[in-house]
VOGU-3710 file (C-alpha; in Angstrom, 3 decimals, decimal comma):
1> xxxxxxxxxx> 70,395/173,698/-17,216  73,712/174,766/-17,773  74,344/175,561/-14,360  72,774/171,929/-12,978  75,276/170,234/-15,258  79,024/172,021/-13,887  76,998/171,066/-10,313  76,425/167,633/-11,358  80,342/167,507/-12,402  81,459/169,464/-9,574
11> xxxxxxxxxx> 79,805/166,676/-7,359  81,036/164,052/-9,175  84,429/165,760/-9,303  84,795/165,515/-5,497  83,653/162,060/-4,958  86,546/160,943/-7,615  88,798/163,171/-5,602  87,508/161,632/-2,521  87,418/158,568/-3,360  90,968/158,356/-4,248
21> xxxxxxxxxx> 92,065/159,794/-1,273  90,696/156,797/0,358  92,285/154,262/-1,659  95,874/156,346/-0,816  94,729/156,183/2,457  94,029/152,451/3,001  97,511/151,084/0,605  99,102/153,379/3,027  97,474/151,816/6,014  98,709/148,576/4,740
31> xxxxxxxxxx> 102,150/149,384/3,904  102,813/151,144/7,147  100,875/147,923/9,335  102,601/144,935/7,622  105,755/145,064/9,613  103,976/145,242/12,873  101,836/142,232/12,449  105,450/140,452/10,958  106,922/141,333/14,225  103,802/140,463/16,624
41> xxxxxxxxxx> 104,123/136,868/14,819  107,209/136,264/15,857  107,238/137,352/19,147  104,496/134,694/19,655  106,188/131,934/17,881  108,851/132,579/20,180  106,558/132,241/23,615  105,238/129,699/21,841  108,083/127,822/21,662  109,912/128,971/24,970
51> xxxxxxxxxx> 106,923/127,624/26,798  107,324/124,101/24,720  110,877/123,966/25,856  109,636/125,021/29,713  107,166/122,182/29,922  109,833/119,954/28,388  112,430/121,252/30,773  110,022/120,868/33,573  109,094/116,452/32,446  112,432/115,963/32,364
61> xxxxxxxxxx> 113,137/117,511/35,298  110,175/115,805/37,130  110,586/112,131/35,593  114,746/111,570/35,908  115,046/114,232/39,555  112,005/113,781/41,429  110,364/110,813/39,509  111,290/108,322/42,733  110,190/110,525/44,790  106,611/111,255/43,133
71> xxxxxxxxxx> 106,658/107,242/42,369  106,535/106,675/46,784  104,318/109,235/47,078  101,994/107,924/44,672  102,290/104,310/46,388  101,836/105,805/49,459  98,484/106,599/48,227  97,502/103,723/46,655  99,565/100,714/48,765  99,118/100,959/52,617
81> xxxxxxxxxx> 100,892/98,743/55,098  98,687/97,950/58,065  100,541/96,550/61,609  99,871/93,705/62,413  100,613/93,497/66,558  102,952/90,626/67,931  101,005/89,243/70,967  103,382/90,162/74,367  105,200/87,113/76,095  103,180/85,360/78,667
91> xxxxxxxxxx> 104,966/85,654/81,989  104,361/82,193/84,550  106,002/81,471/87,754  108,568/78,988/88,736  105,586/75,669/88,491  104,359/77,408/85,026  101,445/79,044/86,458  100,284/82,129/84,573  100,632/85,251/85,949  100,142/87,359/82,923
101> xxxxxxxxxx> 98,355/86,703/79,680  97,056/88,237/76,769  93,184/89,167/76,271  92,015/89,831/72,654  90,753/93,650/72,405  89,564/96,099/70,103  90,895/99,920/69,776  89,261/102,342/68,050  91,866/104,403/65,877  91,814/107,240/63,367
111> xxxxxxxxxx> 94,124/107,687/59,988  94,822/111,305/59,912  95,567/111,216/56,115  91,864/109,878/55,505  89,859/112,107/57,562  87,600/114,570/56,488  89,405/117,981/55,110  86,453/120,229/55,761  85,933/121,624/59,586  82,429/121,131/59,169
121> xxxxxxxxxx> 82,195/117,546/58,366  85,114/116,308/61,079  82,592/118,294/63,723  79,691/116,148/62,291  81,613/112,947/62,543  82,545/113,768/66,184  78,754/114,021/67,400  78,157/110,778/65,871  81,363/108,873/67,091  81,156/110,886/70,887
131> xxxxxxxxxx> 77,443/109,121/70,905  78,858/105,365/70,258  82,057/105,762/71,727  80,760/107,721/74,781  83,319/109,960/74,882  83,163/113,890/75,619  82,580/115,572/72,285  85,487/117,766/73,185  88,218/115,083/73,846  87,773/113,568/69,881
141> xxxxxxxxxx> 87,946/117,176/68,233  90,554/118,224/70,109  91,807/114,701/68,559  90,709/115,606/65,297  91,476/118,400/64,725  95,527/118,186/66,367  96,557/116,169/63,910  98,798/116,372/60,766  96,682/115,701/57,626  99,201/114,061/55,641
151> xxxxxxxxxx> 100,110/111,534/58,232  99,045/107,800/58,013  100,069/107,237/61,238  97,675/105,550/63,440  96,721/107,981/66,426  94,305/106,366/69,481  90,786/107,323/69,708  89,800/104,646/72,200  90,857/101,620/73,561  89,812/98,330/74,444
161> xxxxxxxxxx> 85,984/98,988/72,799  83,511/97,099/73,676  82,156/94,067/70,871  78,855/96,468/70,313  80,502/99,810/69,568  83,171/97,723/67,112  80,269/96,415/64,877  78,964/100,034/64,963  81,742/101,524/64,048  82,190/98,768/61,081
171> xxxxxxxxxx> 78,727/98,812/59,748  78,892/102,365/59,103  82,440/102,600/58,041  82,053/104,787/55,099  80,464/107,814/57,142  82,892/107,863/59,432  86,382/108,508/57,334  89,602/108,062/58,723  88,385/106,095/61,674  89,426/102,436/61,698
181> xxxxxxxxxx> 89,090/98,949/63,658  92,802/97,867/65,212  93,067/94,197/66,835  95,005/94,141/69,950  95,274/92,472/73,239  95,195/93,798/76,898  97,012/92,057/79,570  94,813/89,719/82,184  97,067/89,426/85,019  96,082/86,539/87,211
191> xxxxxxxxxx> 95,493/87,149/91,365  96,428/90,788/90,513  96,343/91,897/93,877  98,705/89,793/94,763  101,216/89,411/92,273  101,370/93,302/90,710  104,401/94,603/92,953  106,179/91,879/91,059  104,261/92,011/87,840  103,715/95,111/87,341
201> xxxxxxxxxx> 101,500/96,305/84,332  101,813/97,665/80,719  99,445/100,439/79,406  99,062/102,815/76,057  102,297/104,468/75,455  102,646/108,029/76,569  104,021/110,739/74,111  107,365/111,313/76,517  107,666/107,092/76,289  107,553/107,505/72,647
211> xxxxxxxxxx> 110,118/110,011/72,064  112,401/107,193/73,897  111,299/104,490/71,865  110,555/106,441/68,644  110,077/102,358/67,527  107,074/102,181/68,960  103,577/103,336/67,135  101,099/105,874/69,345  98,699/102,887/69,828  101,290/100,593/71,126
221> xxxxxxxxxx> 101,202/98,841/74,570  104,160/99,200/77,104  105,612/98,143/80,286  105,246/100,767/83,170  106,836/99,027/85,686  107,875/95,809/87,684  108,827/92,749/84,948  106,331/94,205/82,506  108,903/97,210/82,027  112,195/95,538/82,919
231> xxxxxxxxxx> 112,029/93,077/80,384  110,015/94,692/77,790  112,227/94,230/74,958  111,893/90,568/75,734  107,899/90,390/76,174  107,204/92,817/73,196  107,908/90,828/69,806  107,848/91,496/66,670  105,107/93,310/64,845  103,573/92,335/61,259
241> xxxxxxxxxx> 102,398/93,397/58,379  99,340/93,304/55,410  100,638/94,944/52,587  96,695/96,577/50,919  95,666/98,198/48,229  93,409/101,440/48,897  91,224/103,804/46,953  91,564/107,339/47,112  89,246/107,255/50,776  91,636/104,777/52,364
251> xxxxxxxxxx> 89,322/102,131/51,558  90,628/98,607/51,119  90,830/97,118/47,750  92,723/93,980/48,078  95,761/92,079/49,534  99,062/92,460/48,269  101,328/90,222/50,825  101,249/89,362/54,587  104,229/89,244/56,918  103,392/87,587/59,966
261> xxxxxxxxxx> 104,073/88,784/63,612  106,413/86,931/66,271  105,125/86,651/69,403  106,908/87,731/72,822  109,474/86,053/74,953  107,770/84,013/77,722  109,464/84,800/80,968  109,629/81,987/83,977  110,200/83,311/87,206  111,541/82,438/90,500
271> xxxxxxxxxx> 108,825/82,818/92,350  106,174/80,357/93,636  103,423/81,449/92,990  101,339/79,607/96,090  103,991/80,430/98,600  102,819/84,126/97,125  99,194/83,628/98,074  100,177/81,760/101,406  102,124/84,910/102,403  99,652/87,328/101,264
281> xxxxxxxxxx> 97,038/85,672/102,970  98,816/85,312/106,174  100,166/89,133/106,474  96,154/90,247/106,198  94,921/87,852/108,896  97,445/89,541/111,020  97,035/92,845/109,662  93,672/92,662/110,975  93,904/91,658/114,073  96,868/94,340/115,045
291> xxxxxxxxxx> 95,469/96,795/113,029  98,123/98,129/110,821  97,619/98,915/107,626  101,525/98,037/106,090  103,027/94,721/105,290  106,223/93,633/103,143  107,509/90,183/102,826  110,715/88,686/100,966  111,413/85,321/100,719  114,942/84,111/98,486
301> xxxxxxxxxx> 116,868/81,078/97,753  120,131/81,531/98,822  121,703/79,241/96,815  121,287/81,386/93,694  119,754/84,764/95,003  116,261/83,536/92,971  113,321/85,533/94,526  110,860/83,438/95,697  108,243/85,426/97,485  107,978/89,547/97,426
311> xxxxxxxxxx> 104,282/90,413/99,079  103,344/93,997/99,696  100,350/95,169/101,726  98,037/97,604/100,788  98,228/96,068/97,158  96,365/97,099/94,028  94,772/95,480/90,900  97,321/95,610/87,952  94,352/95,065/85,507  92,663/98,334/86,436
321> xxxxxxxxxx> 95,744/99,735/84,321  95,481/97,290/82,004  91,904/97,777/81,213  92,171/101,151/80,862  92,039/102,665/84,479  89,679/105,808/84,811  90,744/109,338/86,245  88,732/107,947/89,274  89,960/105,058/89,957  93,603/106,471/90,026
331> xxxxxxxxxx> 92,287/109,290/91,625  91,187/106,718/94,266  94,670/104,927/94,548  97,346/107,714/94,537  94,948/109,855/97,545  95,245/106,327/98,922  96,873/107,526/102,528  98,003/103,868/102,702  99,956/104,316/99,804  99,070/101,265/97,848
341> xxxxxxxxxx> 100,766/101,485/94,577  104,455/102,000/96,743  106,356/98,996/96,744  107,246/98,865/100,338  109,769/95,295/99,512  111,984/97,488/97,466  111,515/100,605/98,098  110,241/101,001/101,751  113,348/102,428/103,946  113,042/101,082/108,128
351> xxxxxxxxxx> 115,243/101,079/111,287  115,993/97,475/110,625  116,078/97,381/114,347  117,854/94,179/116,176  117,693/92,340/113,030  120,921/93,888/111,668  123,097/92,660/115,354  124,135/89,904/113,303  126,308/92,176/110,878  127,309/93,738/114,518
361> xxxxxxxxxx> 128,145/90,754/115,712  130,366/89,846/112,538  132,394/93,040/112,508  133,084/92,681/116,199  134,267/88,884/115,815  136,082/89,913/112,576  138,102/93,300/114,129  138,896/90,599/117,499  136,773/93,484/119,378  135,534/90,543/120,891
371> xxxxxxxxxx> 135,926/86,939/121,117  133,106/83,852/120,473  133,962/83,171/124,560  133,288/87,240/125,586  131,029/87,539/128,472  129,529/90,473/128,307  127,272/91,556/131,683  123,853/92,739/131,577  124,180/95,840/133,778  120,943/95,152/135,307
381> xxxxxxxxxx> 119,134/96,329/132,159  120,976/100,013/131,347  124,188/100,829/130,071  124,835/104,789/131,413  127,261/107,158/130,008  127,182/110,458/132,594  123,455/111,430/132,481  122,451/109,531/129,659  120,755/106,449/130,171  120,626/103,319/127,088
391> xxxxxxxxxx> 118,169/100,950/128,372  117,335/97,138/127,478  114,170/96,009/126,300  114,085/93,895/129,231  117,036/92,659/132,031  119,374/90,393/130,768  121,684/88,151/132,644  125,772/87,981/131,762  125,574/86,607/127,738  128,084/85,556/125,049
401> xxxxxxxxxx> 127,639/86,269/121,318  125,434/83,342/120,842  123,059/84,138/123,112  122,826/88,004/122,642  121,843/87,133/119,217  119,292/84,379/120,217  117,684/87,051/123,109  118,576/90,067/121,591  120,395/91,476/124,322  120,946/95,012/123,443
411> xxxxxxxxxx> 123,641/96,172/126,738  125,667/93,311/124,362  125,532/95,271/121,135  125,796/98,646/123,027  128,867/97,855/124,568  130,414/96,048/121,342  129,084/98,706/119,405  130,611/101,911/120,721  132,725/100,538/123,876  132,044/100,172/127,307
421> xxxxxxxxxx> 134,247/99,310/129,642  137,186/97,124/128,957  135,976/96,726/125,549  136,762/99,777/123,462  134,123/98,948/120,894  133,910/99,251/117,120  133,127/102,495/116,539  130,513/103,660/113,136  133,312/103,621/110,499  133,668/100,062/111,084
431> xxxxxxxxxx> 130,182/98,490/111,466  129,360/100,565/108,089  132,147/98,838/106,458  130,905/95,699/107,191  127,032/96,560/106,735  128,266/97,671/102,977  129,494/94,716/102,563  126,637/92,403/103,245  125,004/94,683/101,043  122,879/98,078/103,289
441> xxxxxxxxxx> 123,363/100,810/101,957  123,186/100,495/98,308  120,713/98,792/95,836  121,069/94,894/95,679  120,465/95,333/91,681  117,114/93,297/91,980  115,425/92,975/88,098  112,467/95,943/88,590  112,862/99,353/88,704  111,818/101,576/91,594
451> xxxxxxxxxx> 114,507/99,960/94,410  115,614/102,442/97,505  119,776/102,324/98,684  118,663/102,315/102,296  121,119/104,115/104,571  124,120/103,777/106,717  125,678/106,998/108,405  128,958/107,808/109,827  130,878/110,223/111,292  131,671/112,848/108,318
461> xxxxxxxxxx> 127,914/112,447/107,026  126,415/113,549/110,537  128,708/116,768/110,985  128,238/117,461/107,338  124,724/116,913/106,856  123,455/117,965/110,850  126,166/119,976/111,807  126,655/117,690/115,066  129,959/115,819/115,678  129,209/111,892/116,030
471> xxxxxxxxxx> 128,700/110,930/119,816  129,096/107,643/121,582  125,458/107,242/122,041  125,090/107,415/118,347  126,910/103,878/117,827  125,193/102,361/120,803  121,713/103,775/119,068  123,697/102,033/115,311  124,461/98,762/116,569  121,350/97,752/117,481
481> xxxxxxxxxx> 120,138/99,082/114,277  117,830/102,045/115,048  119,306/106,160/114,877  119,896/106,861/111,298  120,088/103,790/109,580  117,704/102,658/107,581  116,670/99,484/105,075  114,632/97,649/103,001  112,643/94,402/103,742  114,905/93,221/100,631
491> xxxxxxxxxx> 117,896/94,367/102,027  117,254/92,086/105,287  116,294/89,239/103,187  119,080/89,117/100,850  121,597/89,629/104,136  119,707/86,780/105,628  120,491/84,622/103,122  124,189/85,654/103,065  124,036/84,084/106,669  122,252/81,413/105,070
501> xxxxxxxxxx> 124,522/80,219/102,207  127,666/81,072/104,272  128,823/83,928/103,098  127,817/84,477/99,101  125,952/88,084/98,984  123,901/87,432/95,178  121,751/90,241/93,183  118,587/88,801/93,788  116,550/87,923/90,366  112,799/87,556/90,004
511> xxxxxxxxxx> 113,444/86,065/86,240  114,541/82,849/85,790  114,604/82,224/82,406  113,702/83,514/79,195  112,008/81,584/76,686  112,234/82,597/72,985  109,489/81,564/70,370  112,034/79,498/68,763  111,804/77,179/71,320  115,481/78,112/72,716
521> xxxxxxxxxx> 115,995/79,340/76,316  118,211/81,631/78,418  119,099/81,009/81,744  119,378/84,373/84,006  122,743/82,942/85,296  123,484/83,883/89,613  124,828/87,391/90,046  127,456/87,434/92,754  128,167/90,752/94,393  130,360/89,667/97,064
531> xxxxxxxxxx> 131,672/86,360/98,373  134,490/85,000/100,698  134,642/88,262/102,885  132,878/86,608/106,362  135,650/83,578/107,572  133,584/80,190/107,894  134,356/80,528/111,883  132,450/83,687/112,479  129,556/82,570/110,140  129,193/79,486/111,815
541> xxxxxxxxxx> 128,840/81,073/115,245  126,563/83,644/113,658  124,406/81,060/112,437  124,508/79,211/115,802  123,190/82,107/117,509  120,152/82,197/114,993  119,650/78,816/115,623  119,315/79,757/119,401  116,695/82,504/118,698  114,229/79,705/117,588
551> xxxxxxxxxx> 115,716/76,485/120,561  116,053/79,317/123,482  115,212/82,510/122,369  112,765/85,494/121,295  111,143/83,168/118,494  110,910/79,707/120,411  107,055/79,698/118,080  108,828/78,777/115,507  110,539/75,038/117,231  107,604/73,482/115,724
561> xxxxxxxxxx> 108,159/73,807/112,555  108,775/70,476/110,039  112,552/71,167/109,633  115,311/72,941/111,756  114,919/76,833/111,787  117,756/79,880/112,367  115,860/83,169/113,108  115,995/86,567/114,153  113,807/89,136/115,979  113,217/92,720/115,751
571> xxxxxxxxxx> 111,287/95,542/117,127  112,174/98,825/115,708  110,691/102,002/117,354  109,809/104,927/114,879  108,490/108,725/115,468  108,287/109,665/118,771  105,242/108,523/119,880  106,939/104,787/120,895  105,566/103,134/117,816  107,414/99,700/116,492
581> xxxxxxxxxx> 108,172/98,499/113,472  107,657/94,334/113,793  110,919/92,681/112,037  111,300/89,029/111,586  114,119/87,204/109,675  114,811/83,579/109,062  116,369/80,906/106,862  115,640/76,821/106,965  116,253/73,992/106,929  119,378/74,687/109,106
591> xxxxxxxxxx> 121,602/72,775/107,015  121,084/73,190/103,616  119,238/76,187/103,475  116,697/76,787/100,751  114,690/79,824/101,765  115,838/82,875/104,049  112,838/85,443/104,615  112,175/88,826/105,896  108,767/90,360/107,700  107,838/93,449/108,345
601> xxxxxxxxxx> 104,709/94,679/109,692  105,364/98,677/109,958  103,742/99,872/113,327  102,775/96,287/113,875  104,205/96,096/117,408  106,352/93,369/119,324  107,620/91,080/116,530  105,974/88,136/117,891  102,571/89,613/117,310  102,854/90,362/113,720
611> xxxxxxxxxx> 105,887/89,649/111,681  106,995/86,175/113,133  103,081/84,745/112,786  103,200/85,622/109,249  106,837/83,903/108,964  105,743/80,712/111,081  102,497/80,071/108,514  104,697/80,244/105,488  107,366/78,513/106,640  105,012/75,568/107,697
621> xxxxxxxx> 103,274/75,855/104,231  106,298/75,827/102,211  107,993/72,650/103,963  104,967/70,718/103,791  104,293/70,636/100,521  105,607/68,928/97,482  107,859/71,512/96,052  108,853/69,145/93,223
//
């Protein structure tokens, strides 16, 4: 028993012992942690707080730095302005027939900013809209998927839509995102064939025209040539607005404010518009029945350089561009051999042939290289210099100035030309200068784009450019307007009417007048490029010889026309196959004159098969009508 009992303490003894060791151990514990946890505290109080001060840092920062910036971005968002498109300036001719007008049109357009972010669902969209649009799938990704995403930029998906693929596209507005309905107008040019080389047309902007105009949107209209793109600042207004409210999809919520669009400048032009169709209808009876494909005509007032008439044959439809033209359909027209989108009345280049003699005849009367009483003989038909032989058209007796101008007497214009004989001639230096100054060789500064210089040569150009020196037979080839020198059917018209008006050489203008929407007007005031440099003697014998081309000479069809006519012929070979270029010139009445005109019918033969026909018709049309 004994011995149980010192166990029993012993035990006991040890858990005592134990047992304080453990409560040593834990005081310890706590003593030794307290600090620790102190610290840990603070060092979270602090993060605490230096992230408090952060955010605080950062809404301060945010709200008085960037808080206009946010504030746009966040209108942006929520407040879109939608363009509202000025409609372009109708353009009429000189009796306030229309020419060009505006037809209303839908384009199909897409929102970047509201599209579809996911790949997936932009490749969905573009099955659906290829169907109803009937477009290649690929053309509206490659679309969709070129474009920035933050951009609410319109960007074209299609224009001019028909009314069926519009209500589509509108009743099902909410599964296609991003793509939107834009009002706008194409142009409906009237009698396009007829009227475009003066017209022109407008189409979509390109991306190269809209780095130029960086005004412009990517769905905006614009003038790609003739008046359409000369005056296109005129035509194209002022654009619009509707201020809306969207939701986060871009859809509309409601109207804040409208600013309305102001329509185009109209533009009234010079040019009569049935003495168009007359001349256009004349050059392709007589196109037909010669067989050439070409034809340019220019009629102009002289009295103020106005441009009455410009007709160019093979023509084209302006509203194919308009209208959207298809790859094929320009395909067609630019493989054209005919050439029919080249403006042959301002940009076509021609031996002017005898129609330039006049400007011959000018210089030599001007330099006393002759008199207005020189007889000149015919030389039975050739002039010959050693072994070289310069032939007439046909045997012509002893003439004057008058008459070698009214018969076209080309021995005349050799020998006054480059000398023969007694006369020692003019030489090339000097018939240029007074070709530049009726106005070949450089443009006339006509109100479309696309016009050619033409060409005069001399003596320095030839050895510099074809390593020849210049020969006699050169000027004798010059003066009777074949060799080198070229022109345009413009060219011969506006120097026609310098012989017209007595001596006044104007820029010719298509545009009369500019009307604003205001009401107000502005007259395209008479451009003179040269005046006073032809004495009133000279001019009037000149003129008397043209009179004698029409009373006694090459164009004697013409003596029945209502008023008194001054005229000139021309046949001016080409290639070397003996091909002609037909020339005609003219300018009535006689007194008073209120149209000069130029024909040309290239390859079309003696002139009195093709160009003076066409002349003769439009002459008789435009004297017997009521022009008032």
């Amino acid at each position: 028993m004994l011995k149980k009992f010192f166990n029993q303490r012993r035990i006991e003894r040890g858990m005592e012992i134990e047992d304080s060791i453990m409560t040593i151990t834990h005081k310890e514990e706590a003593i030794i942690e307290s600090p620790f946890r102190r610290q840990g505290l603070s060092v979270l109080w602090m993060l605490i707080i230096t992230a408090i001060f952060l955010l605080l840092g950062r809404v301060l920062y945010l709200n008085l730095y960037k808080g206009n910036y946010y504030s746009e971005i966040s209108k942006g968002n929520r407040i879109r302005s939608v363009t509202i498109k000025a409609p372009r300036g109708t353009i009429y001719d000189k009796y306030g027939n229309t020419l060009a007008g505006n037809t209303p049109s839908i384009d199909a357009i897409i929102i970047p900013a509201d599209l579809p972010k996911e790949d997936y669902a932009k490749k969905e969209m573009t099955k659906k809209v290829s169907a109803i649009l009937e477009i290649n799938s690929d053309e509206i990704e490659k679309i969709l998927f070129h474009q920035d995403m933050k951009s609410l930029s319109p960007v074209l998906l299609k224009e001019n839509i028909t009314r069926d693929q519009a209500l589509i596209l509108a009743e099902r507005e909410k599964e296609f995102l991003g793509i939107k309905l834009e009002k706008t107008a194409i142009r409906s040019y009237e009698d396009g064939m007829i009227f475009s080389p003066i017209v022109g047309y407008d189409g979509k902007i390109t991306e190269k025209e809209l780095e130029k105009n960086p005004d412009y949107l990517m769905t905006d209209y614009i003038g790609k040539n003739g008046i359409e793109k000369s005056y296109e600042k005129d035509l194209r207004g002022i654009y619009g607005a509707i201020r809306l409210e969207v939701d986060s999809l871009g859809n509309e919520k409601r109207t804040l404010g409208v600013s309305n669009p102001i329509s185009g400048s109209d533009l009234i032009l010079n040019i009569n518009g049935e003495l168009q169709k007359k001349i256009f209808d004349s050059m392709n009876e007589i196109l037909q029945k010669t067989g050439s494909k070409e034809g340019a005509a220019v009629a102009i007032d002289p009295r103020n350089g106005g441009v009455l008439a410009m007709v160019n044959l093979p023509s084209y439809d302006n509203n194919l561009f308009a209208k959207g033209i298809s790859s094929e359909e320009y395909k067609n027209l630019i493989d054209d051999p005919n050439l029919p989108l080249f403006n042959r009345c301002i940009a076509g280049e021609y031996p002017p042939g005898s129609t330039l003699k006049m400007a011959v005849a000018v210089a030599a009367l001007s330099e006393k290289t002759i008199t207005p009483e020189t007889i000149i003989d015919g030389l039975g038909g050739a002039l010959h210099i050693g072994s070289f032989r310069f032939g007439d058209w046909k045997v012509h007796g002893p003439s004057d100035v008058r008459l070698a101008i009214a018969q076209s007497n080309d021995i005349f214009f050799y020998t006054i030309g480059g000398g023969y004989g007694n006369i020692a001639g003019l030489g090339m230096s000097r018939m240029k200068k007074y070709e530049n100054m009726f106005g070949f060789g450089s443009s006339t500064g006509i109100d479309i784009s696309g016009e050619s210089a033409g060409f005069i040569p001399d003596e320095e150009w030839k050895l510099n450019k074809v390593g020849e020196r210049w020969y006699i037979g050169d000027s004798y080839h010059s003066a009777i307007g074949q060799g080198f020198i070229t022109a345009t059917p413009l060219q011969l018209a506006n120097f026609t009417a310098v012989l017209a008006n007595g001596g006044t050489l104007y820029a010719p203008r298509i545009v009369n007048r500019i009307k604003n929407n205001n009401g107000t007007e502005k007259i395209i005031d008479p451009k003179i490029l040269n005046s006073n440099f032809i004495s009133t003697d000279v001019m009037k014998i000149i003129r008397e010889g043209m009179r004698m081309t029409i009373t006694d000479g090459t164009a004697q069809s013409l003596k029945t026309l209502p008023v008194e006519t001054a005229g000139k012929t021309g046949t001016a070979q080409f290639g070397t196959e003996g091909k002609t270029h037909s020339w005609f010139v003219a300018f009535a009445p006689y007194e008073n004159p209120e149209i000069a005109i130029a024909v040309i019918v290239p390859g079309g033969g003696e002139s009195s098969n093709g160009a003076v026909p066409i002349a003769k018709e439009a002459l008789t049309w435009y004297f017997n009508q009521d022009k008032n």
